[in-house]
N, C-alpha and C positions, 0 to 999 in steps of 0.2 A: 504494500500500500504506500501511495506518495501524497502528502501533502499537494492539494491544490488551490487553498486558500484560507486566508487566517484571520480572523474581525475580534479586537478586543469589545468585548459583553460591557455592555455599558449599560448602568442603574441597576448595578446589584450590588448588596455588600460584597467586599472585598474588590470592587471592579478595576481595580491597578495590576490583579493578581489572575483574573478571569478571562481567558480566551478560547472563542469556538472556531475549532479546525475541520477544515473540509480535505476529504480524500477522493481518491480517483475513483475507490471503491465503497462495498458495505464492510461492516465486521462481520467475519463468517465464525463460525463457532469455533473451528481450529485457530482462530488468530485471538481470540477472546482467551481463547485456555492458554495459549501461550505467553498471555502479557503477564501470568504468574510469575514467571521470572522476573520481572519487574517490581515487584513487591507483594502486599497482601490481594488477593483477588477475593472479589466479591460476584458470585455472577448469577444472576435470579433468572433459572433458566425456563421456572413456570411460570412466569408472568407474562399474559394475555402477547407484547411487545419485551421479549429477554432482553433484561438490562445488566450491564457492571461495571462494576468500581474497581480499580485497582488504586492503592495506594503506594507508593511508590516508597522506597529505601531515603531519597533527599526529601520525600515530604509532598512531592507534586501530587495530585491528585486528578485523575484521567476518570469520564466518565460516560458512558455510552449506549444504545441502541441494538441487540443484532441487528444486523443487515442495512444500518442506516450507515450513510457515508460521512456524517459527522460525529466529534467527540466534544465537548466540552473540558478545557485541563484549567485546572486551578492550582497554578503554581504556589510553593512556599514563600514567606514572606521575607525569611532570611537568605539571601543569595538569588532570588527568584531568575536571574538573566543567565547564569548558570546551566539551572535546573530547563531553564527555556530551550537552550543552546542545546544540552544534552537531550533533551523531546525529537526537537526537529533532527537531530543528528542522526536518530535513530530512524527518522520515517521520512526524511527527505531524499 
């Protein structure tokens, strides 16, 4: 999956830290189970639209749709440009 587009989320708390990312693609369930490696996963595979969360190791928090080609990430507050840099590093 590649980063296509990035819009900081504007009028929500924390919205210095809150950015929605668009991909080429959806999340498929193999790439959902895999973002485990990335931190704690959360992944609500009964719900009506299967959502998860992964928390990430620096504190980033990624969060998402199956099959929808966007994620919402709310980076940490400490180092956030960091934690950014290493996101896109991974999916660009």
């Amino acid at each position: 999956m590649k980063i296509v587009d990035i819009k900081k989320v504007e009028n929500c708390f924390d919205g210095d830290f809150v950015f929605k990312y668009l991909f080429d693609a959806g999340w498929t369930h193999s790439e959902i189970i895999h973002m485990e490696m990335l931190g704690d996963l959360r992944y609500y595979q009964s719900f009506p639209r299967p959502m998860f969360q992964v928390t990430c190791s620096d504190g980033t928090v990624i969060k998402g749709v199956e099959n929808d080609p966007e994620c919402r990430i709310i980076f940490p507050r400490e180092n956030p440009t960091s934690a950014r840099k290493n996101f896109e590093a991974r999916f660009g």
